[in-house]
C-alpha positions as CSV (number, residue, x, y, z in Angstrom):
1,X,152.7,263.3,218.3
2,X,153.5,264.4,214.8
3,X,155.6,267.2,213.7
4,X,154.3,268.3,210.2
5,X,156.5,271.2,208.7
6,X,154.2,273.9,207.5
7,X,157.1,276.3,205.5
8,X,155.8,276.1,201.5
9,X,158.0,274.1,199.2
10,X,159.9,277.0,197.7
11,X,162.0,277.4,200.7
12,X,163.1,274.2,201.0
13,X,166.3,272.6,200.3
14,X,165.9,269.5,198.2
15,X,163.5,270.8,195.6
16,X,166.0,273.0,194.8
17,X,169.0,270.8,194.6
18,X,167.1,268.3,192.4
19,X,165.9,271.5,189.7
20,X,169.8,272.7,190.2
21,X,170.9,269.2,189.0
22,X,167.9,269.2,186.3
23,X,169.3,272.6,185.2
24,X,172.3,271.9,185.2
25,X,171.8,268.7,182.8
26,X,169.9,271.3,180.2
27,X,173.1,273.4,180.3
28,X,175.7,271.1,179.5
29,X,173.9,269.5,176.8
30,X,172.9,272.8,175.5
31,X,176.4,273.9,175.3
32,X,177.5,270.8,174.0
33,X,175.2,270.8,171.3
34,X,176.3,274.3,170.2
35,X,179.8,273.2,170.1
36,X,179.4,270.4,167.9
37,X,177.1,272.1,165.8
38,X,179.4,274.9,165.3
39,X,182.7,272.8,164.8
40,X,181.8,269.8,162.5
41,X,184.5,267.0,161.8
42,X,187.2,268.0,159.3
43,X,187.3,265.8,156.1
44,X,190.1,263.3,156.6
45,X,192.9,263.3,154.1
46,X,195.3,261.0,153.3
47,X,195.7,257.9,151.4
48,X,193.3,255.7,153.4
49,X,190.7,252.7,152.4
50,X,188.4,251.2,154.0
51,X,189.6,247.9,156.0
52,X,186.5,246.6,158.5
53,X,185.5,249.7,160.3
54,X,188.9,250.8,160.2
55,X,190.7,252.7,157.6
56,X,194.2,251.7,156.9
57,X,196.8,253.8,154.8
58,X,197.3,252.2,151.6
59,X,200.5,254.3,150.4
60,X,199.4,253.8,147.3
61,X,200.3,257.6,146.1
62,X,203.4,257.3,148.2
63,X,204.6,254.3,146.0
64,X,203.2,255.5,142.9
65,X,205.4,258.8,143.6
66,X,208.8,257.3,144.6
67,X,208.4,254.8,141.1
68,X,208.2,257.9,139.4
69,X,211.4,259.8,140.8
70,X,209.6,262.7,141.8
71,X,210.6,265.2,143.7
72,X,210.7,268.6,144.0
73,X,211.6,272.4,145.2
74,X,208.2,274.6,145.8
75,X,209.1,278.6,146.3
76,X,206.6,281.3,147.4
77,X,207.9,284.8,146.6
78,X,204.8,287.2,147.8
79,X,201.8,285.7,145.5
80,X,203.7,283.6,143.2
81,X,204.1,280.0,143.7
82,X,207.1,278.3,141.5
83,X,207.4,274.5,141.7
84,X,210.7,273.0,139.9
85,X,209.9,269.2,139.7
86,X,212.4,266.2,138.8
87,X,211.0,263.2,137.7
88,X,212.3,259.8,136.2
89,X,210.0,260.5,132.9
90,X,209.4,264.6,133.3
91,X,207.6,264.7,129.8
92,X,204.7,262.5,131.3
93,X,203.7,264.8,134.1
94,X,201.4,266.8,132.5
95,X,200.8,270.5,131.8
96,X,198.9,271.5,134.9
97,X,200.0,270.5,138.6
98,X,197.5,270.5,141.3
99,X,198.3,272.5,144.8
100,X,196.6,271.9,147.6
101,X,197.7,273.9,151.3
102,X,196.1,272.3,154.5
103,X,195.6,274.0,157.6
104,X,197.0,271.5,160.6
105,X,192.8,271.9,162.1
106,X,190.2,273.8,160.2
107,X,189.8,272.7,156.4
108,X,188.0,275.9,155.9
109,X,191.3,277.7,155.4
110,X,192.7,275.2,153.2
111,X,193.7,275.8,149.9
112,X,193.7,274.5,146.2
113,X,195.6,275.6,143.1
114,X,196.3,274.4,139.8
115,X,200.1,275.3,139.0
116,X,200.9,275.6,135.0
117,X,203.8,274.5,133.5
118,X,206.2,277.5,131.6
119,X,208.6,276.9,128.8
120,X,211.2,275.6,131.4
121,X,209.7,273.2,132.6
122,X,208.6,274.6,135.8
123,X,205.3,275.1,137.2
124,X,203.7,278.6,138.3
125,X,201.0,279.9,139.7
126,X,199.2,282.8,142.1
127,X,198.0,282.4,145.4
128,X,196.1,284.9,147.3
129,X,196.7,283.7,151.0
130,X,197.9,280.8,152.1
131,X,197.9,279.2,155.7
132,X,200.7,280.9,157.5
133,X,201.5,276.8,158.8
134,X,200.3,273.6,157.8
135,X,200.8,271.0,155.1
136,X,201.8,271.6,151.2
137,X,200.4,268.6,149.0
138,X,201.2,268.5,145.1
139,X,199.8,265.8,143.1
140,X,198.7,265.2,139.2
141,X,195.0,266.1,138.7
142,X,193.7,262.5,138.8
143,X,195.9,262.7,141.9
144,X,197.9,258.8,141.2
145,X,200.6,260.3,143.1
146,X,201.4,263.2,145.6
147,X,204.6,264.3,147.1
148,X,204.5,266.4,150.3
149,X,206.4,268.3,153.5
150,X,205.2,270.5,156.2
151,X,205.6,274.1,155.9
152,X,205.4,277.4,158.1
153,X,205.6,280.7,156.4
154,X,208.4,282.7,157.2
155,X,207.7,286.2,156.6
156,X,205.5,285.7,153.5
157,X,207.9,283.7,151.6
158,X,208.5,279.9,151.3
159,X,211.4,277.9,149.8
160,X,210.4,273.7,150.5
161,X,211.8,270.6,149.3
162,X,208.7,268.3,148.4
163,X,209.2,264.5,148.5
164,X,206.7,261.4,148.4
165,X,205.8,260.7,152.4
166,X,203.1,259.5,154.3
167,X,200.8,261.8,155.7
């Protein structure tokens, strides 16, 4: 004797536990996809080359910066940026000093400015909003060297000593 089950498929159990793990499958890949659609890798910076498949940090900046003596003092007073930089050589640094303010995750906030140097020797510019934290970077324009230091805004203003590190 045979026992056939006669109830229709619908209102079983194990059709629907396989379309709940098929469904299941389309949701987590869906939602994955939208995430990394919708936050795409940041663009690495640093001093790095190419070693292999690995990249290595060349402190080539770094090095270039410490032969040259440089350091500095950067000051944000509301929108006004004032770098006062010491160097071995001073007269060889140029006229115009490049900025650059990185955000610690989303590159979309960072900023870039080029600072001009004033009759004393210092270098100002005019920001209109900088990352309240994150990373101040100031290198020549051909960027041979950079000196650095992590920041966090205080209020709107800024006073940071800048020295040649690794990043």
């Amino acid at each position: 004797m045979q026992r056939t089950d006669s109830s229709p498929w619908y209102k079983q159990f194990w059709p629907w536990f396989i379309l709940a793990i098929l469904g299941w499958g389309v949701v987590s890949s869906t939602t994955t996809l939208i995430v990394a659609v919708s936050n795409p890798p940041q663009m690495m910076t640093g001093d790095y080359a190419k070693l292999g498949k690995a990249l290595v940090d060349t402190h080539v900046r770094f090095d270039r910066a410490e032969a040259l003596g440089l350091a500095g003092r950067l000051a944000l007073s509301e929108r006004d940026l004032r770098l006062d930089l010491q160097a071995a050589d001073a007269a060889s640094l140029g006229d115009r000093i490049m900025l650059l303010a990185q955000h610690p995750t989303d590159a979309a906030r960072d900023r870039q400015l080029v600072l001009t140097r004033l009759a004393d020797g210092s270098y100002a510019g005019r920001v209109e909003a900088l990352p309240t934290r994150g990373r101040i970077i100031v290198s020549d324009l051909e960027q041979s060297w950079w000196i650095s230091s992590a920041y966090e805004l205080d209020a709107g203003a800024l006073d940071l000593r800048l020295e040649p590190e690794h990043l």
